[in-house]
N, C-alpha and C positions, 0 to 999 in steps of 0.2 A: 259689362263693357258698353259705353257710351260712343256710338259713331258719329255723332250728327247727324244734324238734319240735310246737311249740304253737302256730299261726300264727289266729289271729283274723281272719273277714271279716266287717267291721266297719259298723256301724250307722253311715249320715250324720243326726245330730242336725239337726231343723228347729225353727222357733220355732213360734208360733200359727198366723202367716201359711204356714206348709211352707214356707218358706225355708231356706237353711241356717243354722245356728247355730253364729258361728264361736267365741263362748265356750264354749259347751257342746264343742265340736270339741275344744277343746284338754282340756277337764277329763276325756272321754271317752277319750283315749291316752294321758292318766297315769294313769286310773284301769285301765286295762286294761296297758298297761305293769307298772306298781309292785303292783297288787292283783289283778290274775289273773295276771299272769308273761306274757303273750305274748312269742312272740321275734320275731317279725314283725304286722304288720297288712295285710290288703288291702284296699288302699282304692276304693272305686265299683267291686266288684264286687254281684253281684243282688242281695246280701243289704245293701251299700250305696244300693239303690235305684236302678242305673246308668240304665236304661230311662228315668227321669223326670229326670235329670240332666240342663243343659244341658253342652254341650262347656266352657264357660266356667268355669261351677260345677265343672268334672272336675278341669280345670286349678288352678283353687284349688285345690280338695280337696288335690291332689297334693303341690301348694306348700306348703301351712298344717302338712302330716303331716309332710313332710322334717322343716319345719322345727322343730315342735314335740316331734317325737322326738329329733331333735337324736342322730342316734349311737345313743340309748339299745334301738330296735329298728329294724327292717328295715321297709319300705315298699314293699308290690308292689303296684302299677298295675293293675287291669283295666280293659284299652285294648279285650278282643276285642269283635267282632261278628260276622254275616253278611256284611261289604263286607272285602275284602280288603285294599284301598286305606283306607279307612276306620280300619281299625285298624293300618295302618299312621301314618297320621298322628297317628292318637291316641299310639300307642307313642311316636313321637317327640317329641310335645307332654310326656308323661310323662318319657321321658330329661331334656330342657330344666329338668325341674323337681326335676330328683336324685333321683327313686326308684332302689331299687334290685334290682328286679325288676320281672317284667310277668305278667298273669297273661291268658292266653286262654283263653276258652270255646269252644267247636266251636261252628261257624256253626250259629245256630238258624233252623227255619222251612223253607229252603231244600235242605235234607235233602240234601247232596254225597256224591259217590262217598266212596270210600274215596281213590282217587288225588284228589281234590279235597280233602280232609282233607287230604290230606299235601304239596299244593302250596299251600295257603293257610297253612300254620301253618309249613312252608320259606321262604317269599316275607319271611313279616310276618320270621323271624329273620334272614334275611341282611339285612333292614333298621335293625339295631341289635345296638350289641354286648352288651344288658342281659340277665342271668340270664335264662328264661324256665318261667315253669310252664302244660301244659296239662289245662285244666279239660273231663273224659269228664263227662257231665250227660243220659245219651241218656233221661230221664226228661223231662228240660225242651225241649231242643232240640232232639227226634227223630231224633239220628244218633249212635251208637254210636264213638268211633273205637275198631278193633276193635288186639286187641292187637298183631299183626304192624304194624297200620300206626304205632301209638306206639312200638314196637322199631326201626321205621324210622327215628322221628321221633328217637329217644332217641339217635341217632347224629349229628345236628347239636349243633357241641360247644356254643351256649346252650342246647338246649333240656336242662333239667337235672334235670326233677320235671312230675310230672304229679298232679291232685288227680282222685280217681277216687269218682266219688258215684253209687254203684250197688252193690247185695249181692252181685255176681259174684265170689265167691270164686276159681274157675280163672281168671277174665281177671286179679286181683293176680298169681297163683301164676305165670303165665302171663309177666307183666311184671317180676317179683322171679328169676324162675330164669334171665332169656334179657340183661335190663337189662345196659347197663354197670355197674359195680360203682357206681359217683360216680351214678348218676342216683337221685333220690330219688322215691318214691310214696307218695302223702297220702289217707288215707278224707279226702271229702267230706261224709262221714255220720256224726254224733257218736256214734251207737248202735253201727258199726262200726267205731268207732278199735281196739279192743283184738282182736277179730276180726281183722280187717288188719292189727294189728303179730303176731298169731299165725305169719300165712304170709309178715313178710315185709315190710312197710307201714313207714315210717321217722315218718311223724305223723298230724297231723290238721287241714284245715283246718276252722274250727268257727266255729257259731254259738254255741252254750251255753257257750265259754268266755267269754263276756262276763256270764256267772253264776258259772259255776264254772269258771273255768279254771285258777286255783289246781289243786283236786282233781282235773282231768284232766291238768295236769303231773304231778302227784306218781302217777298211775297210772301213767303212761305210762313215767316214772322206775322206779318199782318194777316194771314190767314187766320192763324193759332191765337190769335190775341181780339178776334172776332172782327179783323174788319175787312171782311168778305169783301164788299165792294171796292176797296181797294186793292186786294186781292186779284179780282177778277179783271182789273182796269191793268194790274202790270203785266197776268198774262197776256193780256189782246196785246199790250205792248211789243212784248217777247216773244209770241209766236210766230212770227216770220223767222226769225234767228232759229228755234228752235227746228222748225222745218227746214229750214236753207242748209243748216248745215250736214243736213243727207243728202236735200234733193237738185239744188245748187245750179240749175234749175232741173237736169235731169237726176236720178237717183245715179249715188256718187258714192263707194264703201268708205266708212267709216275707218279712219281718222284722217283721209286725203283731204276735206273740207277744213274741217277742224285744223288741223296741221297750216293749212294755208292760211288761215286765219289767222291763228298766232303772230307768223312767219310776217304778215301785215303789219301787226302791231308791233314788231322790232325783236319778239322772243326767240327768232332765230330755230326753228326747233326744224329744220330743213324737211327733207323729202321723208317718201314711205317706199318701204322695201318690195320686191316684188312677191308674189303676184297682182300685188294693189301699185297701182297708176297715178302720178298726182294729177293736178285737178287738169281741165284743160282752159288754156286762154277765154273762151267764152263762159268755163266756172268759176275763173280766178276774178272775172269782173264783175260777176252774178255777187261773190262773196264781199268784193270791195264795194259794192253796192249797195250790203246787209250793211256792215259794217258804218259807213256815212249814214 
């Protein structure tokens, strides 16, 4: 299975009420499709707001994205949790509904061995025969998985790609020198895409491509086709965007920036559910600031 290079985790648009907004849903994957270039979307992962999602709403979500992509890009599922079980029925809720991938996050909260990492994320794949990406986040979820045990991991033939959202240069170096060759590693962190394809990083899963993801395709291109210096020249470009849109200018949870942004450009994808806050007046102008 082929993800892209450029894979978008993707904003769930709600209306006034924070419902889901299933017109705005569809105007949001062609506009991110056709005018930023994703080659993939993941859909109700964190930066889709999963935690406030009901199972029901997932379920949609899943359906409505197959179906409105229609071919046109790839649809990975984040099904993971802390419950084993749990996300194993979610994954298979997600197969039923045609995605074509799954994305897991390392159990948060509950803080598991290292051999607990690697019986949970073994378990949830011999449960399904669907691509699988996993999501290292030991900033959000307090558990690292460390590289030996993703090399482990990297050897069950779904698990295919791992999105890695932490500055650990040696743990990429680490999983790029020892990987099967076909297994693919994603920065999680948009300010590190070009760092991470440095040593070795194949994309990027991203939130600021829902701004600019057009220009972090065509880095990422010019990267791969050797020209580094122009490479380097759209990062310095892009790195206020990619920082603004956490820090905004104080540090702001993730997708309340993001969301406003949109919201700027006319995509309408309105507020964020609680316990997350939308931005405040002195962030929203921080952002329309980026933005110009």
């Amino acid at each position: 299975m082929e993800f892209g290079t450029l894979i978008t985790a993707m904003v769930t648009p709600f209306d006034g009420q924070l419902q889901v907004n299933w017109t705005q849903l569809e105007k949001l994957i062609d506009y991110l499709i056709e005018e930023q270039k994703s080659n993939s979307l993941v859909v109700c992962g964190t930066t889709g707001e999963s935690p406030t999602l009901t199972d029901e709403e997932k379920v949609k979500l899943f359906e409505a994205a197959v179906r409105h992509a229609n071919g046109r890009c790839k649809i990975i599922a984040g099904t993971g949790s802390y419950d084993t079980a749990d996300s194993i029925r979610m994954t298979q809720l997600a197969a039923d509904a045609g995605v074509d991938g799954i994305l897991l996050v390392a159990p948060y909260y509950s803080k598991p061995s290292q051999e607990g990492l690697y019986q949970h994320f073994k378990t949830i794949a011999e449960s399904t025969q669907l691509p699988i990406m996993l999501y290292n986040i030991p900033g959000r979820t307090g558990v690292n998985i460390e590289p030996d045990t993703m090399l482990r991991l990297a050897q069950i033939p779904n698990i295919v790609a791992s999105k890695e959202a932490h500055s650990d240069m040696d743990h990429v170096s680490k999983l790029v020198r020892s990987a099967p060759e076909s297994f693919r590693i994603y920065s999680g962190d948009d300010s590190y895409t070009l760092p991470f394809l440095s040593v070795g990083a194949y994309g990027i899963v991203s939130v600021s491509s829902h701004i600019v993801g057009r220009d972090m395709k065509e880095m990422i291109e010019w990267y791969n086709q050797g020209e580094v210096h122009k490479a380097v020249s759209r990062h310095a470009e892009l790195f206020p965007i990619f920082r603004g849109m956490f820090e905004c200018p104080h540090k702001v949870p993730n997708p309340a920036p993001v969301k406003h942004a949109l919201n700027l450009k006319g995509l309408n994808v309105g507020g964020v559910r609680l316990p997350l806050v939308p931005v405040t007046e002195e962030e929203g102008k921080y952002i329309e600031g980026l933005l110009s």
